[in-house]
Legacy VTK file of the C-alpha trace (Angstrom):
# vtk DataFile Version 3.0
C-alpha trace
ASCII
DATASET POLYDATA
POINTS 231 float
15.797 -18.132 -12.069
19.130 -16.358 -10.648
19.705 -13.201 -8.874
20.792 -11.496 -12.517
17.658 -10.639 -12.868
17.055 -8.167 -10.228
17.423 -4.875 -11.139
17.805 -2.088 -8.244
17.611 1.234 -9.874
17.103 4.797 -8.769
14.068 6.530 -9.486
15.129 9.427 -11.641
16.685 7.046 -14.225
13.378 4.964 -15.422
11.077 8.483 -14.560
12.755 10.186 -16.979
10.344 10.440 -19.991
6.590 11.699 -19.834
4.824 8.671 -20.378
3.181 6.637 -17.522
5.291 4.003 -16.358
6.612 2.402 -13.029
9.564 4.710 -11.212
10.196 2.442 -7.884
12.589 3.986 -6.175
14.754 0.622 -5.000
13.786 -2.029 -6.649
12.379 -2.605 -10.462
11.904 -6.268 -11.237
11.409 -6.842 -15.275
8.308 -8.890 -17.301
5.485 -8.155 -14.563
2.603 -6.949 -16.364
2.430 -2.682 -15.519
-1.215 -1.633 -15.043
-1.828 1.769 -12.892
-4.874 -0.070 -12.355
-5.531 -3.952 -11.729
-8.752 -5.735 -12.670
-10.108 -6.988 -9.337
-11.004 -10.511 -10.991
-7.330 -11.332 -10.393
-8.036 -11.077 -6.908
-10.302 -13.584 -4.891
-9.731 -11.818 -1.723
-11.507 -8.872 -2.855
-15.273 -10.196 -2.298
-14.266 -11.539 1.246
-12.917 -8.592 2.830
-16.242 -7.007 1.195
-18.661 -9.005 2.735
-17.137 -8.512 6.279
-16.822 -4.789 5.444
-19.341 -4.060 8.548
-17.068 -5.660 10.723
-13.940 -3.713 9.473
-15.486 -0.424 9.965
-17.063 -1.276 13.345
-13.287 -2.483 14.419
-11.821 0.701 12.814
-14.627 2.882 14.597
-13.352 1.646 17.921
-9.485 1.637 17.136
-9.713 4.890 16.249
-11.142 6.029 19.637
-8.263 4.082 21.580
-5.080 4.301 19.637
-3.989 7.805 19.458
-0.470 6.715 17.696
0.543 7.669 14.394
2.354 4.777 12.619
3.132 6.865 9.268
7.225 7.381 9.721
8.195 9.599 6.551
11.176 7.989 5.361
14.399 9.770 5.464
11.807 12.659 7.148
10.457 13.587 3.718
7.109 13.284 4.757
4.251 12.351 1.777
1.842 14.766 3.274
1.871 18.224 1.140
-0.890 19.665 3.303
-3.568 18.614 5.728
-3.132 15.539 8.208
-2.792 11.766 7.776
-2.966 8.810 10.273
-1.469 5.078 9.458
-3.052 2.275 12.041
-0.364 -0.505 11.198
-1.289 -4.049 11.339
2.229 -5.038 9.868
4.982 -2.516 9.292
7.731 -3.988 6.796
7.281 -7.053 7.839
6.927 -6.444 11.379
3.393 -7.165 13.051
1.866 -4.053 15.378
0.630 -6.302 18.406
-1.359 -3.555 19.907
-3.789 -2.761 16.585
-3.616 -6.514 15.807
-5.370 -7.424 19.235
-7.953 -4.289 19.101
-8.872 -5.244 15.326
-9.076 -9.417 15.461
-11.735 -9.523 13.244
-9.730 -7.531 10.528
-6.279 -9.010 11.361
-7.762 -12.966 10.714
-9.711 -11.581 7.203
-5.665 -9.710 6.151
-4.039 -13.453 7.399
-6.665 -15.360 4.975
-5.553 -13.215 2.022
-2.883 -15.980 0.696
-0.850 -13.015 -1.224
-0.472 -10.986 1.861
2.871 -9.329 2.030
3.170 -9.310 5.709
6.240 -11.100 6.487
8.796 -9.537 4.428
10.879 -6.424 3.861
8.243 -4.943 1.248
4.720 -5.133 3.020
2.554 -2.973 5.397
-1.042 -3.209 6.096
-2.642 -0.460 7.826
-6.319 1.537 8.266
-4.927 5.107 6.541
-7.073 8.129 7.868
-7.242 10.712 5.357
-8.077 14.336 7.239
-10.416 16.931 5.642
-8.543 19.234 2.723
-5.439 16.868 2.780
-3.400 15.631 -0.236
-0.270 13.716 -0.601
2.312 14.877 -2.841
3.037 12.600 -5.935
5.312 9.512 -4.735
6.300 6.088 -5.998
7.029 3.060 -3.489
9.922 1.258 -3.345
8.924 -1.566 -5.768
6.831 -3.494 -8.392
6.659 -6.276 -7.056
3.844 -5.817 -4.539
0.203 -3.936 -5.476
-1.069 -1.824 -3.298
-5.032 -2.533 -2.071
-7.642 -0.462 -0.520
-10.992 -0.834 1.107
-12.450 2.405 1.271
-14.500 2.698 4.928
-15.992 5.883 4.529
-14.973 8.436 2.079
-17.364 11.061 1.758
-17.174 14.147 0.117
-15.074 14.337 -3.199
-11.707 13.266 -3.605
-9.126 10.759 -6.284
-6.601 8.604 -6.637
-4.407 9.226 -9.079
-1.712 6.715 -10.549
0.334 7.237 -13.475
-2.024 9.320 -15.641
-5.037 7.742 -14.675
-7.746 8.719 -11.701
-9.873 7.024 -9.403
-12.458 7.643 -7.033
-13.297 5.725 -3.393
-16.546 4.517 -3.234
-17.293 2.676 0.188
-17.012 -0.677 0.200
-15.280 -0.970 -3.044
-11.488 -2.389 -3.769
-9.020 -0.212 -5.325
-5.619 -2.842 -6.565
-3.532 -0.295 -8.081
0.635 -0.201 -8.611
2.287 2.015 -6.744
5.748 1.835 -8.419
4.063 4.430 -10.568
3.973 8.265 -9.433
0.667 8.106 -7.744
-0.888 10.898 -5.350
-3.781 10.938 -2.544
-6.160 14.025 -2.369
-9.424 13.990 -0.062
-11.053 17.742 -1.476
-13.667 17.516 1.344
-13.229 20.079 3.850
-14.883 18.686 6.635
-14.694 15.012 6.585
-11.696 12.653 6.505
-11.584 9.513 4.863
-11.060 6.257 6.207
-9.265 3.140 4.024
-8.273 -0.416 4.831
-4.712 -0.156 2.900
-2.540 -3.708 2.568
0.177 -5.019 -0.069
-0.159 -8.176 -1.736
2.578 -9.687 -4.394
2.262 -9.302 -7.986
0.163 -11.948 -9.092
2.693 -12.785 -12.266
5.395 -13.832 -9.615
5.754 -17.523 -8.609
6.405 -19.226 -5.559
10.167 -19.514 -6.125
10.634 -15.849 -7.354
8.946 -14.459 -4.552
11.991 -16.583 -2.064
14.340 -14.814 -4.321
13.219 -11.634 -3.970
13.248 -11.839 -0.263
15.998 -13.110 0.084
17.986 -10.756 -2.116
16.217 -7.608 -1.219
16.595 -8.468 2.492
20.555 -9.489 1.363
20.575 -5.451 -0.274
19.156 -3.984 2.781
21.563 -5.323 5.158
24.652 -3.779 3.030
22.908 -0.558 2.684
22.676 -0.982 6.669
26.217 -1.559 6.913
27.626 0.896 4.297
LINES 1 232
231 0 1 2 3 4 5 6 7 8 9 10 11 12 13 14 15 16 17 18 19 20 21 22 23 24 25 26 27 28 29 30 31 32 33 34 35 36 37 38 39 40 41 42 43 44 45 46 47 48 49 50 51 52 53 54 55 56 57 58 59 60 61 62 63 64 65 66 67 68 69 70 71 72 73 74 75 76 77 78 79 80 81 82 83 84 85 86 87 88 89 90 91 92 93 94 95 96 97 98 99 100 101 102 103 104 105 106 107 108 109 110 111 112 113 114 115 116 117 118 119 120 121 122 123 124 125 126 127 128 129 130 131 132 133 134 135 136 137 138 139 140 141 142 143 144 145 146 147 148 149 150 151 152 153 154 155 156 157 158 159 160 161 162 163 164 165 166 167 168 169 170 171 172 173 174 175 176 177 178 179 180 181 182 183 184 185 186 187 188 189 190 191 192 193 194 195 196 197 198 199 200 201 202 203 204 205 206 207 208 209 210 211 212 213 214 215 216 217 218 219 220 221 222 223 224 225 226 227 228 229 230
């Protein structure tokens, strides 16, 4: 394995066709398999975090009470949010842990540190609870790479509303696990005007990647960052 094989491409050039595929807009990294969706029986993580779902949304109930921050930072101030409202509780942030939501969720911080795929401590991952406000919908977006699958718990979603990735659409049920790819153009809607939805959001590496490619990828990706820092 050598650094050849990373690819760092701009979005327009692999989103230029109509069919459904991944557009990440820093970093495409080649022979992962490209679902919008995931099967969940990839994932062993995904009946543990259910089982303590109680506990997650009686943490979440309380954060939300006493942490009046909004961690969502639109990057390069294109903000995501077409219309409505939206609220990111970060537990990690790009690698960097949120010490105040970590100690007011414990419960929920020790179930994300059991996942063993977590992308916490890197340039790629975030964890956060996302709060979804009533008649709010994201504009289509793709994240920065394929690398890392995106995860969600859904809390309490009531009312009508989808995920949609690539060309395919999903609804939240509570309590059930959403692993979907967000390198693809994907878009958040909650169509209930009243009630906002609540998700336990978190990034976990691509399950095709091994141990060593993962060290190669952060350290090369953390290696590109600092000359686009510099530059």
């Amino acid at each position: 394995m050598t650094a050849s094989k990373l690819l760092i491409l701009g979005t327009k050039l692999i989103a230029s066709t109509a069919i459904a595929r991944p557009a990440p807009t820093t970093l495409y990294y080649p022979g992962l398999q490209s679902n919008q969706f995931h099967d969940l029986a990839r994932f062993s993580f995904t009946e543990v975090l259910r089982e303590n779902l109680k506990a997650i949304q009686s943490e979440f109930a309380y954060l939300k009470e006493v942490y009046k921050v909004n961690d969502y930072t639109p990057v390069e101030d294109k903000s995501v949010v077409a219309q409505g409202n939206m609220q990111w509780m970060t537990f990690w942030d790009f690698g960097k842990p949120n010490e105040d939501v970590r100690k007011l969720c414990p419960r929920t911080t020790k179930l994300l540190e059991t996942i063993p795929d977590l992308v916490s401590t890197t340039p790629y991952g975030r964890s956060f609870f996302l709060r979804l406000g009533p008649a709010t919908s994201l504009r289509p977006h793709s994240s920065s790479t394929n690398i890392k699958l995106r995860c969600h718990l859904s809390l309490s979603v009531p009312g009508e509303g989808f995920l949609r990735v690539g060309g395919k659409f999903a609804q939240w049920e509570e309590g059930k696990m959403l692993v979907f790819d967000g390198s693809y153009s994907h878009e958040l809607v909650n169509l209930d005007k009243d009630k906002e939805k609540s998700i336990l959001a978190f990034d976990v590496w691509h399950p095709d990647l091994t141990k060593e490619e993962r060290g190669l990828l952060v350290r090369e990706y953390t290696s590109f960052l600092e000359k686009q820092n510099k530059s």
